[in-house]
C-alpha positions in Angstrom: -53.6 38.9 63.3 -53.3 35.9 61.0 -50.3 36.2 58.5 -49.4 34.4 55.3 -46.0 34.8 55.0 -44.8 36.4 57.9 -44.1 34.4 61.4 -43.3 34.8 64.8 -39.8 36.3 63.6 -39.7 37.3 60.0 -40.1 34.6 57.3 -38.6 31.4 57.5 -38.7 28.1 55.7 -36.9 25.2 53.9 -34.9 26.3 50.8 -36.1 26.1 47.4 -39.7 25.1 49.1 -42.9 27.6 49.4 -42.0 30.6 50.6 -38.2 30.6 50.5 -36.6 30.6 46.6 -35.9 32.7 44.2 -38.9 33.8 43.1 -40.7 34.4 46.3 -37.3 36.7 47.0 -38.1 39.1 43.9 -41.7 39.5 45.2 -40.9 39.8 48.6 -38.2 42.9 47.9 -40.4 44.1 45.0 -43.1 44.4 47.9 -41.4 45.8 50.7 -39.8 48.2 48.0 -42.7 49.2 46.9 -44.5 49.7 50.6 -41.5 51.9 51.7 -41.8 54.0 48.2 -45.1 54.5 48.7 -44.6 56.1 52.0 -42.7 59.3 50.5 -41.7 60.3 47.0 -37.9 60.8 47.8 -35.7 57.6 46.5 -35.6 54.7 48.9 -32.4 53.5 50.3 -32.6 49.6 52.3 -29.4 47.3 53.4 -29.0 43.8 53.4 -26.7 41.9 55.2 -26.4 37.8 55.8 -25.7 35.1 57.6 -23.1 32.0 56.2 -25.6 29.8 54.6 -25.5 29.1 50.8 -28.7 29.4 49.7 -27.8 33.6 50.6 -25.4 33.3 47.3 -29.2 32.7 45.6 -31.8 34.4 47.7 -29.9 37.8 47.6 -29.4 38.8 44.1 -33.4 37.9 43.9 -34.3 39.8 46.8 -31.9 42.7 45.4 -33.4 42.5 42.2 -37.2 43.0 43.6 -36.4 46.0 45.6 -34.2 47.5 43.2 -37.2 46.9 40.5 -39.5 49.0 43.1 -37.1 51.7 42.8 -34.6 51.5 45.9 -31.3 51.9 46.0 -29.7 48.7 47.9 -26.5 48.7 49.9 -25.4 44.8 50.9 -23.4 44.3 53.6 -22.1 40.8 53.5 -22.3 38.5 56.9 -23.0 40.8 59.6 -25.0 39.7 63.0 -28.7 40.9 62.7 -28.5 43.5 65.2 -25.2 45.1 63.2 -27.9 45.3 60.5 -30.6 46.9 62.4 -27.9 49.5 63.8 -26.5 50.1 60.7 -30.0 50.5 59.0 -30.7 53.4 62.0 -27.4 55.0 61.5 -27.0 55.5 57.9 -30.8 56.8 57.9 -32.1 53.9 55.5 -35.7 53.3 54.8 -35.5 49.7 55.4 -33.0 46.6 56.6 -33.0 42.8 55.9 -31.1 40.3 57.3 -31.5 37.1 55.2 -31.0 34.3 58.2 -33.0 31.3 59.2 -31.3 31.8 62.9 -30.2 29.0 64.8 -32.1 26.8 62.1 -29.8 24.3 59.8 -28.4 25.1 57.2 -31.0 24.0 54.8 -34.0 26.8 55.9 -32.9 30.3 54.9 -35.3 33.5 55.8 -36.1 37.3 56.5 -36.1 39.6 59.3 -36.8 43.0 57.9 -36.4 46.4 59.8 -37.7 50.0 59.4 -36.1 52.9 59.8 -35.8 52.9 63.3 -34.0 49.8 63.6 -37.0 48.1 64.7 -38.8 45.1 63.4 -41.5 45.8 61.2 -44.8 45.7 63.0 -47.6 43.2 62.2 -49.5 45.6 61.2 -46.9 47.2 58.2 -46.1 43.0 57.6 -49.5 42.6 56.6 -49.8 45.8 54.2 -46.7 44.2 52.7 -48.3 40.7 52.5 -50.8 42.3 50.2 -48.4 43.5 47.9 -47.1 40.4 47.3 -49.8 38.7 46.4 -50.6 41.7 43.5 -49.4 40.8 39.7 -45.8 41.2 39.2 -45.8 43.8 36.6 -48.3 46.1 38.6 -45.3 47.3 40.8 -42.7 47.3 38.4 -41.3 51.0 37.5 -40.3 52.4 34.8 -36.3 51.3 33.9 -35.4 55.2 34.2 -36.4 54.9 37.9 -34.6 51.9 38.7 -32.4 51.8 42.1 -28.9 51.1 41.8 -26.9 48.4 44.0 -23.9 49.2 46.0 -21.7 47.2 48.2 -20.4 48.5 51.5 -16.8 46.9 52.9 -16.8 48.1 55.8 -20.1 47.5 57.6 -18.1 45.0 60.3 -16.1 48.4 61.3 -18.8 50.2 61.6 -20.4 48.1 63.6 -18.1 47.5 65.9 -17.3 51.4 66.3 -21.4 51.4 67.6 -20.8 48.7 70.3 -18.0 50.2 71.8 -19.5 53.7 71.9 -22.1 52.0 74.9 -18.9 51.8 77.2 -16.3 54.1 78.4 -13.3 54.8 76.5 -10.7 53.2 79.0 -12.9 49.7 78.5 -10.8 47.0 77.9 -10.4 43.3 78.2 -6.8 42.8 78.5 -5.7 40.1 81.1 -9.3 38.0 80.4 -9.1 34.6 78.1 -12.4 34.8 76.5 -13.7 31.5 74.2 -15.9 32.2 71.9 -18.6 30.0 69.5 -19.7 32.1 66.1 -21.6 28.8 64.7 -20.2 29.3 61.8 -22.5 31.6 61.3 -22.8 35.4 61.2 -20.5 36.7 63.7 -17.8 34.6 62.5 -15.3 37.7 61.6 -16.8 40.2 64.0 -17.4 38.6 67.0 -13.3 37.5 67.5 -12.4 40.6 66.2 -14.4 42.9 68.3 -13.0 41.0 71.6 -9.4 41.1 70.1 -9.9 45.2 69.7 -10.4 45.7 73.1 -7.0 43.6 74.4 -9.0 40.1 75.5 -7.3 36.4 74.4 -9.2 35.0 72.2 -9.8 31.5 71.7 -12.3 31.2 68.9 -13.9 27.9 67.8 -17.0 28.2 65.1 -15.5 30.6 63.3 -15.3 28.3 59.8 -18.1 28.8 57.5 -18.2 26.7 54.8 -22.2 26.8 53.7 -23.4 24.0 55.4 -21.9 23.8 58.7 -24.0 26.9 60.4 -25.4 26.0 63.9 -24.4 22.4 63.3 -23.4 20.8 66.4 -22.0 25.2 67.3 -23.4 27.4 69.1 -25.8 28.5 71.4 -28.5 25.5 70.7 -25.4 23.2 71.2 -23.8 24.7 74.5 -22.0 21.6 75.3 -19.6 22.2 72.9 -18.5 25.6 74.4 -18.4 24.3 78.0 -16.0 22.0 76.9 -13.5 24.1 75.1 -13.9 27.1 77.5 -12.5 24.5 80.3 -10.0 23.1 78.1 -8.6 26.6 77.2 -9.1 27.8 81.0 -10.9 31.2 79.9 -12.4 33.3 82.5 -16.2 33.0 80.6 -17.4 30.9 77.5 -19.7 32.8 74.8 -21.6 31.3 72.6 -23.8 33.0 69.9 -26.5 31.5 67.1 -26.4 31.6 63.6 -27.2 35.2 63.3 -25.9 36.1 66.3 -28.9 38.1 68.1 -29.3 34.9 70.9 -26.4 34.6 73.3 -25.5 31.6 75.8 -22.4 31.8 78.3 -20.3 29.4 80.2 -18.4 30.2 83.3 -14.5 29.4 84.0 -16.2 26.1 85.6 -17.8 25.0 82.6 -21.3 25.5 83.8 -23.9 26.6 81.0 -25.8 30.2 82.0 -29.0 30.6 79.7 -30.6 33.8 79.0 -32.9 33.8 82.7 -29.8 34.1 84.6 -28.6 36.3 81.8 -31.2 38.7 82.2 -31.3 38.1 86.0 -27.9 39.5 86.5 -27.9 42.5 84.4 -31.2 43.4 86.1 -30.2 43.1 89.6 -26.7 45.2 88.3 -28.8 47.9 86.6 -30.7 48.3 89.5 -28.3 48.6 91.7 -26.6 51.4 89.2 -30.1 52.9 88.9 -30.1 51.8 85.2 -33.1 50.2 85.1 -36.5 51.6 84.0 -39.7 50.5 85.1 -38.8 46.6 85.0 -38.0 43.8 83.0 -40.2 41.9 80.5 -39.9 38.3 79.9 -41.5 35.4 78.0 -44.3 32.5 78.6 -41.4 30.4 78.3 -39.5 32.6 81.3 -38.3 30.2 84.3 -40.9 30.1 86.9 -38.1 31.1 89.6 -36.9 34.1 87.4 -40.2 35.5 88.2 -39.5 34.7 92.2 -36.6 36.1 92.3 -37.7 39.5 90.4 -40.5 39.4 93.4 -37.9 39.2 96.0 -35.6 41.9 94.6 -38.7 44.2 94.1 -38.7 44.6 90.3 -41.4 44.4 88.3 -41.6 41.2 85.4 -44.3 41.3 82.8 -44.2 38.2 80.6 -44.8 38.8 76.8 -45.5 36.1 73.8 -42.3 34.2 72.8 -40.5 36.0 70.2 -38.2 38.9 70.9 -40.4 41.4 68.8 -43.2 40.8 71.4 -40.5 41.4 74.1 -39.7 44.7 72.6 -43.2 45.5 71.8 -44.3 45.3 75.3 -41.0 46.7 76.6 -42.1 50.0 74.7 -45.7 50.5 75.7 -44.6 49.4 79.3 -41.0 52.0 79.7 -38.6 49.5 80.2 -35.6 48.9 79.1 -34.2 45.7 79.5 -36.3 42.4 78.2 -35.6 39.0 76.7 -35.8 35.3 76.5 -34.0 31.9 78.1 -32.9 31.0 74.9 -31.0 34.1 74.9 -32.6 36.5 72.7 -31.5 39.7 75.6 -32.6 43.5 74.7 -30.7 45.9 76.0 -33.6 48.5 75.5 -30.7 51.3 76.1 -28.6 50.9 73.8 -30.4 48.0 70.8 -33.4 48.1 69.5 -33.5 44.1 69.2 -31.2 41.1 70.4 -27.7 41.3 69.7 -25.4 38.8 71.9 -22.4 40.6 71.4 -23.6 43.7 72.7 -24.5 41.4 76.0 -21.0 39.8 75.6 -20.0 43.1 76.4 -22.2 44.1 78.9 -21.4 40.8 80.9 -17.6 41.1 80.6 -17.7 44.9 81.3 -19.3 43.5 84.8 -16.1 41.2 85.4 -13.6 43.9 84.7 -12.7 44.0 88.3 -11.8 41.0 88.5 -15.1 39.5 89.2 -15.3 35.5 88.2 -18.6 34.5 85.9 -18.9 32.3 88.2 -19.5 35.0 91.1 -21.7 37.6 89.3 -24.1 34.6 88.4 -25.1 33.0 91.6 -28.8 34.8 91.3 -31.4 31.9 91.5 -31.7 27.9 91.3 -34.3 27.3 87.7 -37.3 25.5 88.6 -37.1 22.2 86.7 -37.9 22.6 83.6 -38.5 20.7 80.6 -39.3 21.6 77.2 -39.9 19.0 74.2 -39.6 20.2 70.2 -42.0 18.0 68.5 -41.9 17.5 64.4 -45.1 17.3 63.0 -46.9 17.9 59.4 -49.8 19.6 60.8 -49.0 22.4 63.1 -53.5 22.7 63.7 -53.0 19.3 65.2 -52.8 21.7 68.7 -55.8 22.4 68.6 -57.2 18.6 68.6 -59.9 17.6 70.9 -57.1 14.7 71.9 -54.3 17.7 72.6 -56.5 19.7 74.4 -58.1 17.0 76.6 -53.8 16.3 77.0 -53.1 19.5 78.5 -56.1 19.6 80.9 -54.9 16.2 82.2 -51.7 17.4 82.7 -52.7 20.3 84.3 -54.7 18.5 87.2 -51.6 16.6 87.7 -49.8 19.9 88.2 -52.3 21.2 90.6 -51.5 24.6 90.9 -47.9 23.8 91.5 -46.3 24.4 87.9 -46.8 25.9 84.8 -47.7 23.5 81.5 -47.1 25.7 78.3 -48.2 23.7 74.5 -47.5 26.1 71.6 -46.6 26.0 68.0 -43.4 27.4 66.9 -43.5 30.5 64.4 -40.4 29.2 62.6 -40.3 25.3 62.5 -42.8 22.6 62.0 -42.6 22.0 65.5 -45.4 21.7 68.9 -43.5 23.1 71.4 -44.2 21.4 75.1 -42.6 23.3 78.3 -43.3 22.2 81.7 -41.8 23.5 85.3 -42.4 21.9 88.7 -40.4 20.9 91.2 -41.6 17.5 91.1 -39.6 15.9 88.3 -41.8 12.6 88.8 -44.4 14.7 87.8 -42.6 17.2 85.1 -42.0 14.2 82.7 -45.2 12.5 83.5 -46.8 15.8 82.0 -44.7 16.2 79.0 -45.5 12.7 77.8 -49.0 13.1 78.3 -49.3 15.5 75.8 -46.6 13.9 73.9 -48.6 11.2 72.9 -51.2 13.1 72.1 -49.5 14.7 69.1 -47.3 11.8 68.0 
C-alpha cells in the first residue's frame, strides 16, 4: 500500500521542509482529529508527548491546534519515551497518542508516530483514511468554535509511567548492589530513564542526560555505542544501557565493554522465556535479522518468522502469528507480554531482572557468534534509483558471488533518504566485495 505521508514508522522528515512544519502539523492533527471523531459521537480525548528536539517547541502547538480544531480534547505530556506514550494512551482510555520524535535521527528531522486506543500503532490501512483527510480543504473539517476541544497539561506522566513498568515485576525487585551506566541521548528518556533505575536502589552513572535542542542522538546513544562501552568500563558498572532518541530502541554493554545488539538481545530473553515457559509460539524477527540468530533459534527448537524492517511489521506479524516476543538488531525489542511496541527501558529491566542473582552480562549473553555482517547507509536524492536496471543487475552479481552461502539484502529506508545495503557471509573477502558492487551502482 503506497502512502504519501506516512513511512515505514510514522512520518518523518527535515524541519521546516515538505511534510514536517507548521502547517502540515495543523492538518495532520486536524485530520487524525477528525478520523477519530468520526468514529463515535462522544468527545475525543488524544495525548501528546516528545522527544528533546527544538523544532517540538514549534510542531506541537500546531499539531495541538489541528486536533483541538477537530474537536478533541488534548492532554501533552512533555518528553516521555514513545512507549510511555503508547502505555499511557491505553491506560487513561484515550482515543489516540502521538509522539512527536524523528528517533535516532539528528536533531534537525522532527516526526510522528501516532497510536490508537489500544496502544498500538495505527494500521496502514487507518494511515491511509487519514491521508485523505489531509489532503481535503482546511475549512471542510473545521467545527464550529462551541465544539472546540480544550488543552490540558499533565505533570505527572513520567510517574505514571514508571508505576506501569514496575508493575511487570515482582514487588521485592530491586537493583541495589548493581552500578548501572546509562546513555538517554539527550533525548527522551533523559529524566525517566535515571530515575526509574535510581527507584529501584541501582547506582547510577548517567551520561546523555543533557538536552539542550540540538545535541539529541549526536555522538549518544544507541547508533553511537562506542561511547557507552567506554564509560560503562571507566565507571566499572555491571552492564552498559544505551537508548535512542525516543527511547523505544535499546543497545547494552557488558562489565567488559563489549557492545550486545538487539539479536543477542532477543536471543537471550528467548532462550530465558523458554526455559520459564514464557514464551508463545516463537519469536519474530526482521530481513535485517543475523543469519546465525536464525541458527541458533533452529538449534534450541523455537520457531523464527522474519517480518519487514520496522517494528510495526514485527508486531503485526507477532499478532496474527501468537507470539509474544519480536524485534530488531538495531534494538527495537517487543515484549509482546507486557508492551505493545518497543520500549528499551522496559528491556533494561527485563535484562537486569535476569542478573539479579548475581549473574554477569557478560554470562547471560554468551548465546551465538553473528555471522559477519555488513550493512552500508547510502545518501541519495532519488530513493527509485533501487530499482535501476544498473542496481538490479548489482545485486544479481553479487548474489552469484554469494552462491547460496549468504544473504544480500538492498532496501530503501522508510525514514531517511538513504539505500540501505546488508550483506552476511562468512567470507569477509567476499562480504565487502558484495557491498561495493552494489555500492557503485547507486553512487
Amino acid at each position: 500500500m503506497i502512502k504519501k505521508y506516512f513511512g515505514t514508522d510514522g512520518i518523518r522528515g527535515k524541519v521546516n521542509h515538505d511534510k514536517i512544519n507548521g502547517e502540515m502539523f495543523f492538518k495532520f492533527g486536524l485530520a487524525a482529529g477528525t478520523y477519530f471523531n468520526n468514529q463515535r459521537k462522544t468527545k475525543q480525548i488524544a495525548i501528546i508527548a516528545k522527544d528533546t528536539r527544538l523544532s517540538g517547541y514549534t510542531l506541537e502547538p500546531a499539531l495541538v491546534s489541528g486536533l483541538t480544531s477537530a474537536g478533541m480534547h488534548v492532554f501533552t505530556l512533555g518528553p516521555l519515551p514513545t512507549n510511555g506514550l503508547a502505555m499511557l494512551t491505553k491506560k487513561m482510555k484515550a482515543n489516540m497518542g502521538i509522539m512527536i520524535t524523528a528517533s535516532h535521527n539528528p536533531f534537525d528531522d522532527n516526526g510522528l508516530k501516532l497510536f490508537g486506543p489500544d496502544g498500538l500503532k495505527l494500521s496502514d490501512k487507518i494511515e491511509k483514511k487519514i491521508e485523505k483527510l489531509i489532503d481535503l480543504k482546511v475549512s471542510k473539517n473545521l467545527l464550529n468554535p462551541k465544539v472546540l476541544g480544550r488543552v490540558k497539561r499533565l505533570e505527572d506522566g513520567s510517574e505514571k509511567y514508571i508505576e506501569i513498568l514496575k508493575t511487570n515485576f515482582p514487588k521485592q525487585f530491586n537493583l541495589r548492589g548493581l552500578r548501572i551506566t546509562i546513555d538517554c541521548a539527550n533525548g527522551a528518556a533523559y529524566k525517566v530513564g535515571p530515575k526509574l533505575l535510581r527507584s529501584l536502589g541501582a547506582t547510577v552513572y548517567e551520561i546523555g542526560t543533557s538536552p539542550n535542542g540540538f545535541n539529541i542522538n549526536k555522538k549518544f546513544g544507541s547508533t553511537f555505542p562506542n561511547k557507552i562501552k567506554y564509560h560503562t568500563v571507566e565507571n566499572k558498572s555491571h552492564i552498559g544501557i544505551s537508548l535512542d532518541g525516543d527511547a523505544d530502541r535499546i543497545i547494552v554493554c557488558d562489565e567488559n565493554g563489549k557492545i550486545i545488539d538487539g539479536d543477542k538481545i532477543i536471543a537471550m530473553l528467548a532462550q530465558r522465556w523458554k526455559r520459564k515457559k514464557i514464551l508463545k509460539g516463537g519469536v519474530v524477527g526482521t530481513l535485517m535479522s543475523n543469519y546465525a540468530l536464525e541458527k541458533f533459534f533452529l538449534n534450541n527448537k523455537i520457531k523464527f518468522l522474519r517480518s519487514k524492517v520496522g517494528d510495526r511489521y514485527v508486531k503485526e506479524l507477532m499478532q496474527k502469528s501468537k507470539f509474544n516476543l519480536g524485534g530488531e538488531q538495531s534494538g527495537h525489542i517487543i515484549l509482546g507480554n507486557f508492551a505493545t511496541t518497543g520500549d528499551g527501558l522496559l528491556v533494561a529491566l527485563e535484562i537486569l531482572f535476569s542478573m539479579r542473582k548475581g549473574k554477569k552480562a557478560s554470562e547471560i549473553f554468551e548465546n551465538f557468534i553473528p555471522t559477519p555482517q555488513i550493512l552500508e547507509n547510502v545518501r541519495v536524492k532519488d530513493k527509485s534509483i533501487i530499482n535501476s536496471l544498473k542496481c538490479k543487475n548489482a545485486i544479481k552479481k553479487a548474489n552469484i558471488l554469494l552462491k547460496g552461502q549468504g544473504r544480500m539484502l538492498v532496501r530503501k529506508s522508510g525514514t531517511e533518504p538513504v539505500i540501505r545495503i546488508m550483506c552476511e557471509t562468512e567470507n569477509e573477502d567476499i562480504l565487502i566485495k558484495c557491498i561495493n558492487i552494489v555500492k557503485k551502482s547507486i553512487n
